[in-house]
PyMOL commands that place a pseudoatom at each C-alpha (Angstrom):
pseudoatom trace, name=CA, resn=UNK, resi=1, chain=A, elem=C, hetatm=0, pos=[0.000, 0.000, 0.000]
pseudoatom trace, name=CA, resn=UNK, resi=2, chain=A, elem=C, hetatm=0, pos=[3.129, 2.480, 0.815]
pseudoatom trace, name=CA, resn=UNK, resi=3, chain=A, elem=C, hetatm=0, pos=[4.581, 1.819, -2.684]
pseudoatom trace, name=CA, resn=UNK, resi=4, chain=A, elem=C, hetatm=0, pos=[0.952, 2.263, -4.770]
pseudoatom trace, name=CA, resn=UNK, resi=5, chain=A, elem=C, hetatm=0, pos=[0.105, 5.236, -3.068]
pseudoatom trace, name=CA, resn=UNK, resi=6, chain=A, elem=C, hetatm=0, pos=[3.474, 7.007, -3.247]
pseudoatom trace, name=CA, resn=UNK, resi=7, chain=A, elem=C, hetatm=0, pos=[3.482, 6.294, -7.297]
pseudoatom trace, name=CA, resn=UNK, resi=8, chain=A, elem=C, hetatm=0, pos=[0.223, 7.529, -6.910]
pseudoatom trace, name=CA, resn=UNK, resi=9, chain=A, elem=C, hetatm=0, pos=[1.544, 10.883, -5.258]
pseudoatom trace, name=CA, resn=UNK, resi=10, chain=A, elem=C, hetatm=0, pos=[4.453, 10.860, -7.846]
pseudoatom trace, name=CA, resn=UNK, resi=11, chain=A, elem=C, hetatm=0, pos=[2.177, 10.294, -10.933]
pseudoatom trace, name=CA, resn=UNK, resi=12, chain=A, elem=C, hetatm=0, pos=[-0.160, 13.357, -9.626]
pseudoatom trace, name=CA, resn=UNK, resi=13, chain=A, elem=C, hetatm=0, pos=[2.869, 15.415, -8.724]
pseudoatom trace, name=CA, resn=UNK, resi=14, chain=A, elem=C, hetatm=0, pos=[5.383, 14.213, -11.813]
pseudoatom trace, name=CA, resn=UNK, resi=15, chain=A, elem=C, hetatm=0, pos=[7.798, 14.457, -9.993]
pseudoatom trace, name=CA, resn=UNK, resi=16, chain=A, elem=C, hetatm=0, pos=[10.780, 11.447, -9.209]
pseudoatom trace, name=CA, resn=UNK, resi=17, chain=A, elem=C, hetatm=0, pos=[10.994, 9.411, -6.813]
pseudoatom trace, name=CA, resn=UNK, resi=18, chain=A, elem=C, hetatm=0, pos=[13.343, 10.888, -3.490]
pseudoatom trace, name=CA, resn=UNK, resi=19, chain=A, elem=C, hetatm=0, pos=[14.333, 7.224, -2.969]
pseudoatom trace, name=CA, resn=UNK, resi=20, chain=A, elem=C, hetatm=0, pos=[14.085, 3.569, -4.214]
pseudoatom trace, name=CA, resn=UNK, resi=21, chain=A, elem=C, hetatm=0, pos=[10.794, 2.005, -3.451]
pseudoatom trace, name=CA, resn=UNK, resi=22, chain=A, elem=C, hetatm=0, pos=[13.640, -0.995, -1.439]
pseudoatom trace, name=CA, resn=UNK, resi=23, chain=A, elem=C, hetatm=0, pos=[14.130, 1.414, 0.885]
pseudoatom trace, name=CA, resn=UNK, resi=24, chain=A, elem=C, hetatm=0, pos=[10.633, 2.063, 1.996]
pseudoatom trace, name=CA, resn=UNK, resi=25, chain=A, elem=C, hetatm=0, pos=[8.776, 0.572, 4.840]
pseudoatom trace, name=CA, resn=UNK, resi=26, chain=A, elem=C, hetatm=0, pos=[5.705, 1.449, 6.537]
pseudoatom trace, name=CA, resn=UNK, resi=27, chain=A, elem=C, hetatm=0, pos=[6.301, 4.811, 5.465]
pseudoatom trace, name=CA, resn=UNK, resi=28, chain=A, elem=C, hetatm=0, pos=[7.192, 7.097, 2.492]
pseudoatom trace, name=CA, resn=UNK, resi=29, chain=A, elem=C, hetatm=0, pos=[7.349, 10.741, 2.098]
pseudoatom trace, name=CA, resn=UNK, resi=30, chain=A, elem=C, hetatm=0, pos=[6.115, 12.792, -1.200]
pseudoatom trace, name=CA, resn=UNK, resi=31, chain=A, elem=C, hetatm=0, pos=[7.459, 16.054, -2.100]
pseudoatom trace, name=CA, resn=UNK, resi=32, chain=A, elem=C, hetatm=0, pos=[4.877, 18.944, -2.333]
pseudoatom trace, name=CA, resn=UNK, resi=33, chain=A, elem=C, hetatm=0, pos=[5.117, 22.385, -4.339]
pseudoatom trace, name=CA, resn=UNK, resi=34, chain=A, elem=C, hetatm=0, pos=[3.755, 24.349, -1.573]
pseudoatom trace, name=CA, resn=UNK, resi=35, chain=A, elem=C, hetatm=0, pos=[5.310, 27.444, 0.288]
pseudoatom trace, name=CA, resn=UNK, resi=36, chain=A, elem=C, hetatm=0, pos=[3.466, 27.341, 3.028]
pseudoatom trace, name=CA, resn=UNK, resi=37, chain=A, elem=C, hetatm=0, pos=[3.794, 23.985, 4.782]
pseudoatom trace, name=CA, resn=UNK, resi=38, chain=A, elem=C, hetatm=0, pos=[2.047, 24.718, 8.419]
pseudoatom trace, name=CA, resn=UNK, resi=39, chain=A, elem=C, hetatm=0, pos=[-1.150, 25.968, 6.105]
pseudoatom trace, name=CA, resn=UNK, resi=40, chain=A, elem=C, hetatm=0, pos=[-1.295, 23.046, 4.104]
pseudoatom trace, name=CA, resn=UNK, resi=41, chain=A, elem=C, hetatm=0, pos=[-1.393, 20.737, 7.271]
pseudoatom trace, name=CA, resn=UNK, resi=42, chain=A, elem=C, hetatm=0, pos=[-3.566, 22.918, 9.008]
pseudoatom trace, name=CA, resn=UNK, resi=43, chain=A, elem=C, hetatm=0, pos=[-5.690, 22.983, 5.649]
pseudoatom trace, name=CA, resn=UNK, resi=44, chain=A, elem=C, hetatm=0, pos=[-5.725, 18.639, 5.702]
pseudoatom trace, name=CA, resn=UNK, resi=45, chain=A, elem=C, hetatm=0, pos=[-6.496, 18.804, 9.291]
pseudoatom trace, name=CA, resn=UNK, resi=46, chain=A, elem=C, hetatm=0, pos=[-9.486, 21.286, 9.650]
pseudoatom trace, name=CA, resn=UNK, resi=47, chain=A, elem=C, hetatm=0, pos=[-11.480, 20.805, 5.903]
pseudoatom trace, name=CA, resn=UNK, resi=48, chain=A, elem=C, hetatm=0, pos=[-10.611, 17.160, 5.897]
pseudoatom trace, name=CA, resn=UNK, resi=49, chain=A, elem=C, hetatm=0, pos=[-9.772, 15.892, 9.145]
pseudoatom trace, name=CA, resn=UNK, resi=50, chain=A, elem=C, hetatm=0, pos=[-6.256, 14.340, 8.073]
pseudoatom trace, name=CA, resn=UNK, resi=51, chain=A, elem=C, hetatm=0, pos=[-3.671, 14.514, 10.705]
pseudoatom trace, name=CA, resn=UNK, resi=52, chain=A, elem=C, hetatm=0, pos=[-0.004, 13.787, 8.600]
pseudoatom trace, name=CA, resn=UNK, resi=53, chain=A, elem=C, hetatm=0, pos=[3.413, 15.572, 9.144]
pseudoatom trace, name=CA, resn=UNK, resi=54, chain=A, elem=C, hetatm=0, pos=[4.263, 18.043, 6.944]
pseudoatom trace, name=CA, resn=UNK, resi=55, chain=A, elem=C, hetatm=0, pos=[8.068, 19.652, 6.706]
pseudoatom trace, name=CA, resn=UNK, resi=56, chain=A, elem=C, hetatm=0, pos=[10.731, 21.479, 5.469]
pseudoatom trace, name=CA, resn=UNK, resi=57, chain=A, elem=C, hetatm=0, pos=[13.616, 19.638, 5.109]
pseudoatom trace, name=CA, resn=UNK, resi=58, chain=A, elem=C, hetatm=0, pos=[16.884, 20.483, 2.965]
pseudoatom trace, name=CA, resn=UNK, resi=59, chain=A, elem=C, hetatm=0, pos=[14.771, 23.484, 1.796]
pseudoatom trace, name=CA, resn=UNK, resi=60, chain=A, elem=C, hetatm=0, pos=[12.076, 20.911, 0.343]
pseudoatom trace, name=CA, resn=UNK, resi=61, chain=A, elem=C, hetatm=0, pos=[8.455, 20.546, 1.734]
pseudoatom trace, name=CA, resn=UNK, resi=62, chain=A, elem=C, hetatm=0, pos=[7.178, 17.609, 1.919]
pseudoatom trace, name=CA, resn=UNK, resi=63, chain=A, elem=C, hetatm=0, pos=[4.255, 15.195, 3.345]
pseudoatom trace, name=CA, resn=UNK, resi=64, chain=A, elem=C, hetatm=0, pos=[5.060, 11.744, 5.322]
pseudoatom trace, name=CA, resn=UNK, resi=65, chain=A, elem=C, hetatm=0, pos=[2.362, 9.009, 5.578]
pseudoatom trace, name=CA, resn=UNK, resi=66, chain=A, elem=C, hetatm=0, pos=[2.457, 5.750, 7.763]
pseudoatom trace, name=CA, resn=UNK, resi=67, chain=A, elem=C, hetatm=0, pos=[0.577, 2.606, 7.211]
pseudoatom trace, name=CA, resn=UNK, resi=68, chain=A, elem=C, hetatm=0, pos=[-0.676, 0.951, 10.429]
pseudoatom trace, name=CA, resn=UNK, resi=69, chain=A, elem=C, hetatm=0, pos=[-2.438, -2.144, 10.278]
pseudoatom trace, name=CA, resn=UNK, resi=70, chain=A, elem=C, hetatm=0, pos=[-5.760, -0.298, 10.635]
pseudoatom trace, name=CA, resn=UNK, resi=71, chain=A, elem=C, hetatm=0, pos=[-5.427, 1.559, 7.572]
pseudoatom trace, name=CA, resn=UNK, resi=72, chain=A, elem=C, hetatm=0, pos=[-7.396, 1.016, 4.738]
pseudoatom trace, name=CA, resn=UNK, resi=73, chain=A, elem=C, hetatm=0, pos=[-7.561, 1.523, 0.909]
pseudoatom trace, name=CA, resn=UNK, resi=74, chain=A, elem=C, hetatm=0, pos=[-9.972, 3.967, 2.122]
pseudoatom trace, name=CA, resn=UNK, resi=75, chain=A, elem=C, hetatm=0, pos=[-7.741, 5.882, 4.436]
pseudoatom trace, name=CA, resn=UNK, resi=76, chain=A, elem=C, hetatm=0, pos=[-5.075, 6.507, 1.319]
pseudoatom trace, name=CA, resn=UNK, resi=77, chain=A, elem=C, hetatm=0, pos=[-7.571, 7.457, -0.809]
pseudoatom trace, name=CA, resn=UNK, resi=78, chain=A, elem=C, hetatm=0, pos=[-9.142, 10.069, 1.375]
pseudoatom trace, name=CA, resn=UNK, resi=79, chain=A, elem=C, hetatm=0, pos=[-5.239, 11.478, 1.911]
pseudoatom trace, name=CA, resn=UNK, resi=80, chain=A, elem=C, hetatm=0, pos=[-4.621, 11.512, -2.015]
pseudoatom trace, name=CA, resn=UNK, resi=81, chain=A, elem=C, hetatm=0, pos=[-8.075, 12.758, -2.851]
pseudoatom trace, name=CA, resn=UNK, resi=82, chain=A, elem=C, hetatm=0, pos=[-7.306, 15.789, -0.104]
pseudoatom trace, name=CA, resn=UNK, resi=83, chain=A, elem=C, hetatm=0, pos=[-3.714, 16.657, -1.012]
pseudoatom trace, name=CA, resn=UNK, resi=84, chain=A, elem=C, hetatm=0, pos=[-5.179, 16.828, -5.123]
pseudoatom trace, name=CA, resn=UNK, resi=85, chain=A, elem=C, hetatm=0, pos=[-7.719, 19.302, -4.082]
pseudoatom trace, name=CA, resn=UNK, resi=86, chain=A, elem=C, hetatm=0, pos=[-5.611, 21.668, -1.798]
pseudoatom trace, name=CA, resn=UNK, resi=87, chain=A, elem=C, hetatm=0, pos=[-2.995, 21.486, -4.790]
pseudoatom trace, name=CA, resn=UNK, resi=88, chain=A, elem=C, hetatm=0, pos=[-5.813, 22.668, -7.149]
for i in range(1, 88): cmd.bond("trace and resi %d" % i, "trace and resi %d" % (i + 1))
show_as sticks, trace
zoom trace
């Protein structure tokens, strides 16, 4: 579920990947090409009720999800759905 849903992100975004899908885990982070990265979290959190980290790191923004075991399909698709509409 990491891997689809981070090509996913990458597709949407065309942007590369910051790693080999090997290296991933339970998690993944996805670049984003927003300047304002404590709106855009507060923006997921209040309209959609979507509680990720967002951050600055090495002057790039980006979004980190985790899959837990009670994560759905459902629960990605709600993220992706969210981050295409705020990037609209």
């Amino acid at each position: 579920m990491v891997i689809r849903t981070r090509k996913r992100f990458l597709e949407l975004l065309d942007v590369a990947p910051p790693c080999p899908d090997g290296w991933l885990g339970q998690m993944a982070s996805i670049p984003l090409p927003i300047e304002d990265a404590n709106l855009f979290k507060n923006n997921l959190l209040e309209i959609y009720n979507i509680q990720v980290p967002i951050f600055v790191w090495e002057g790039q923004t980006s979004l980190r999800y985790s899959i837990q075991a009670y994560n759905s399909e459902k629960d990605l698709e709600k993220l992706f759905s969210a981050v295409k509409e705020l990037l609209n």
